[in-house]
N, C-alpha and C positions, 0 to 999 in steps of 0.2 A: 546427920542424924544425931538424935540426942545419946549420949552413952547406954543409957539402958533400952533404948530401942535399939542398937546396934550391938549389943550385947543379945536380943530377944532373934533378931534376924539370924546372926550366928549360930547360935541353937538352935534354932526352927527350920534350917535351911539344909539342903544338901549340895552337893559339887555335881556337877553334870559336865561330863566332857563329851562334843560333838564334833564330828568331823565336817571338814567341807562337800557342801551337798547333801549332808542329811539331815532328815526331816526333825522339826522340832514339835512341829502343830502342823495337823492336817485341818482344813476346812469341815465341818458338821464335827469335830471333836470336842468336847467337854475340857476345855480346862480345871486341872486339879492341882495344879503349882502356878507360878508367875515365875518366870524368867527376869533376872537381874543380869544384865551381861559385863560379866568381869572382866574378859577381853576379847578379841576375834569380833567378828561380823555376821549379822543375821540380816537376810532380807525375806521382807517382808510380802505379800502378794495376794491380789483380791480375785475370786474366781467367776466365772457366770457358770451358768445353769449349762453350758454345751461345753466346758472344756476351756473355753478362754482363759487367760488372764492378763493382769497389768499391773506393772512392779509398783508398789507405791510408795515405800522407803527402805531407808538400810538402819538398825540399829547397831548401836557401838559401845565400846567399853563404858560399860557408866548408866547406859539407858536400862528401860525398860519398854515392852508395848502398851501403850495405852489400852487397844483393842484386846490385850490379852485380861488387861487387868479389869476391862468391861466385863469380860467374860467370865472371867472366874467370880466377879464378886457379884454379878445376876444368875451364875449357872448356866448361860445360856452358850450353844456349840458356837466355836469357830465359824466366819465368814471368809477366812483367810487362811491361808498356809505363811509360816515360817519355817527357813531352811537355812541353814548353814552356809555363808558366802567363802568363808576360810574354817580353819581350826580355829575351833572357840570354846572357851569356858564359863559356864555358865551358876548360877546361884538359884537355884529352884527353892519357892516358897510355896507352902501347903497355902490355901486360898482359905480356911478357916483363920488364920492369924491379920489378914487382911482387912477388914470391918473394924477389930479394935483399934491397930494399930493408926488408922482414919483417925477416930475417934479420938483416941488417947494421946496421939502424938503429934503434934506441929508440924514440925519436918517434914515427917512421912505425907499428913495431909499434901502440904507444898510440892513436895517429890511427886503426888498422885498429880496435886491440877499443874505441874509445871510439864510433867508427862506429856499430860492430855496437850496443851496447848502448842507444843513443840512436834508430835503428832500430826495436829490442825493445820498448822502452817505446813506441813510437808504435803497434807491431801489437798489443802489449797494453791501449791506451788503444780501438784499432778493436777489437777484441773485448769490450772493455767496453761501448763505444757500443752493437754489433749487439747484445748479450745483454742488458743489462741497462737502456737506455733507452729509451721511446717514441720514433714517429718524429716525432713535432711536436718532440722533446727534440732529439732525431738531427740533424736539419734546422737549428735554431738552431744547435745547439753547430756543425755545419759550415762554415754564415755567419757565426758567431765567429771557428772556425779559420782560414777565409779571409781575413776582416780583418784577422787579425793575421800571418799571414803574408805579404798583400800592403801592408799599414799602409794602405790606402785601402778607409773605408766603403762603398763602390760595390762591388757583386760583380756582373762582365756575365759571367751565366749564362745559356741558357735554361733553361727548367724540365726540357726533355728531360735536358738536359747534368748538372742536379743528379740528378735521378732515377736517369740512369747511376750517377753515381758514388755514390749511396746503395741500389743495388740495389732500387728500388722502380718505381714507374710516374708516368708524367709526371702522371698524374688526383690519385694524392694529393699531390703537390709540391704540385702549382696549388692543391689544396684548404686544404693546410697554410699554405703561402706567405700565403692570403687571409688564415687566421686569425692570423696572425701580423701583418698587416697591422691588423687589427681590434683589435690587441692594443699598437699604433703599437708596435710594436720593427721595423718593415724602411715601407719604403715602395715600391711596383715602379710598374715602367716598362716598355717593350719592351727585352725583355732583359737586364736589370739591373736589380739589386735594392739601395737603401740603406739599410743598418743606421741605425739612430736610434740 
């Protein structure tokens, strides 16, 4: 960012500290700040009308949501929940400063569509997952994604918690989980699983 956009951010912003697992955005919520995330991990998750949902990325030191910054600068609620994947720290921006800083700043512009397009490719990699992989595939590549977004082989899931977020039922986690197990790539535990 340019000095005096990064000087404007500063000023404009506050410090938000959030623990693991809680909530940062619920779904039908109004955004009225933009999360910049200074460090830790948020994940991201889209909901249907009965309860369901499915994880669709993780944000990291550095990012922001695209979908958040949708929303804050149409005013229009939440379609999605973000929650705390770890302890995270975060950089809340009032959604008034957002329009000019578009406008008047380069960077920032860049920051917004490099956002959005890094985003895209993540709901187009989750469209690719649900269409065109098995869920034993699903499942792996998930406990992949989680390792390398958390950098630690340990994923403290339960099998419900994976199930949610692959749209599926806890019975074939556990079923798939075993074989994977059987196949020495994860080894489980109560409540957490390590990738080999």
């Amino acid at each position: 960012f340019e000095p005096r956009l990064a000087q404007e951010i500063a000023q404009a912003g506050r410090k938000r500290r959030v623990k693991r697992d809680q909530i940062v955005m619920n779904p039908g919520e109004k955004a009225i700040e933009m999360p910049f995330v200074l460090s830790g991990l948020l994940r991201v998750v889209r909901h249907d009308s009965k309860g369901k949902e499915i994880f669709l990325y993780y944000l990291e030191g550095g990012d922001t949501c695209a979908m958040s910054l949708t929303c804050c600068m149409e005013g229009k609620p939440s379609e999605f929940s973000v929650s705390a994947e770890e302890d995270s720290a975060l950089w809340m921006i009032p959604m008034g400063y957002l329009d000019g800083w578009v406008q008047r700043y380069r960077s920032f512009r860049q920051f917004v569509f490099s956002s959005y397009q890094a985003r895209f490719d993540e709901l187009l990699e989750t469209i690719d997952d649900v269409a065109f992989l098995k869920m034993d595939e699903r499942l792996y590549k998930y406990l992949l994604d989680k390792k390398q977004a958390t950098g630690s082989y340990v994923i403290n899931r339960t099998h419900e918690q994976i199930a949610k977020e692959l749209n599926t039922s806890r019975v074939v986690v556990s079923r798939l989980l075993k074989q994977l197990e059987k196949q020495e790539k994860i080894e489980q535990y109560r409540n957490r699983i390590e990738i080999l």
